[in-house]
C-alpha positions in Angstrom: 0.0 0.0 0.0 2.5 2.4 0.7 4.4 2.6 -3.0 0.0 3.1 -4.4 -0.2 5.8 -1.6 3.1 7.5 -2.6 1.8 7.8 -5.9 -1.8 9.3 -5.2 -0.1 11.9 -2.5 2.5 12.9 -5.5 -0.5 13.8 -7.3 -2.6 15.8 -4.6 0.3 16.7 -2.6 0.2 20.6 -3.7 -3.9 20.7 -3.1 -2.9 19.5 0.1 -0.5 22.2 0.8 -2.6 24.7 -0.9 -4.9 24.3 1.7 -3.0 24.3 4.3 -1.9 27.6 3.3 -5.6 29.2 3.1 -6.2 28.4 6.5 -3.0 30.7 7.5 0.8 31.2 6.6 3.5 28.9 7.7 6.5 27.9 7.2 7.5 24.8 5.4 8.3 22.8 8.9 5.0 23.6 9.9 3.1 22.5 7.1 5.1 18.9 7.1 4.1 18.7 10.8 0.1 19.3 9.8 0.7 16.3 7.5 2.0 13.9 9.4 -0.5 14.9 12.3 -3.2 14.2 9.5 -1.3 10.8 9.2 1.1 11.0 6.5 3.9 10.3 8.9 6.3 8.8 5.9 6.2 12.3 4.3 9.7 13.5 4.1 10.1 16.8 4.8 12.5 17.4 1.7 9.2 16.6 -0.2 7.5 19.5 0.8 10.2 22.1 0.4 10.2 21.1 -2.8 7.1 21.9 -3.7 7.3 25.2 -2.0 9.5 26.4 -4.5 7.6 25.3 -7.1 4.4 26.8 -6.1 6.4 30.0 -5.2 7.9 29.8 -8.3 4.6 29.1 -10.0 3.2 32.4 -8.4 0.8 31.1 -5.8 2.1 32.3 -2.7 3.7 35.0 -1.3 6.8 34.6 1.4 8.2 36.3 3.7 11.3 35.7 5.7 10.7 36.0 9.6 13.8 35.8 11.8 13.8 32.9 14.0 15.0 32.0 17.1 17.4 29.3 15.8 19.5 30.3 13.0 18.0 31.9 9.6 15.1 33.5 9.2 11.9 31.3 8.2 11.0 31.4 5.0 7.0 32.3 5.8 4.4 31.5 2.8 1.2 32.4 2.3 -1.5 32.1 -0.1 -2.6 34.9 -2.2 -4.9 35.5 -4.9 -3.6 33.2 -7.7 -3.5 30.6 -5.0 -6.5 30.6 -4.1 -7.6 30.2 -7.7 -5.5 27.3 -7.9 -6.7 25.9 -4.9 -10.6 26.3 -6.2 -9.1 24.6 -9.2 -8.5 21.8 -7.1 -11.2 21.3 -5.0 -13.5 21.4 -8.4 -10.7 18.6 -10.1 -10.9 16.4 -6.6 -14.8 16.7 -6.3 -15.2 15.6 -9.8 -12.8 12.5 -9.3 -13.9 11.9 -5.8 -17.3 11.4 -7.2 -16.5 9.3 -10.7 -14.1 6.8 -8.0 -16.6 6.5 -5.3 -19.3 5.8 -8.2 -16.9 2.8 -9.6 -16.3 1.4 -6.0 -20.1 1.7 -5.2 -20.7 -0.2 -8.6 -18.0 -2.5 -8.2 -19.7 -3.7 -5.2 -23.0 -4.4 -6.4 
């Protein structure tokens, strides 16, 4: 299960983070620790750094960098208008699959 569950989470991964991110800014430790309270515990933190420069690169957050307590300052994202669009974009692309998978299982079962 966990190489099929690797594979789904590299797809949905940035929804994930997305949302995250429209509840409130964080930083990318934060949003790894959300995660793996949500039970992804095997997500590697590398993972999601990754991805933060691509969505910041992409133009759906905005950062800024927040001195910290131990060593460099945080690197502090949050989600801004072309974010959220993305993330609508996403709820609308999940919802449709969510539906069209659930209707297969529920069929498959009959």
């Amino acid at each position: 299960m966990a190489s099929q569950m690797t594979e789904m989470l590299k797809g949905t991964l940035e929804g994930m983070v997305l949302a995250i991110l429209s509840d409130r800014p964080a930083y990318g430790y934060e949003i790894t620790a959300r995660l793996r309270d949500q039970g992804f515990t095997d997500l590697v933190e590398g993972t999601v750094y990754a991805l933060l420069v691509r969505i910041e690169q992409r133009g759906f957050v905005d950062v800024e960098k927040v001195p910290s307590e131990k060593g460099p300052p945080r690197k502090v994202f949050s989600l801004n208008a072309q974010g959220r669009e993305q993330l609508a974009e996403f709820w609308r692309t999940w919802s449709f699959l969510a539906e069209r998978i659930e209707q297969l299982h529920t069929e498959g079962n009959d």
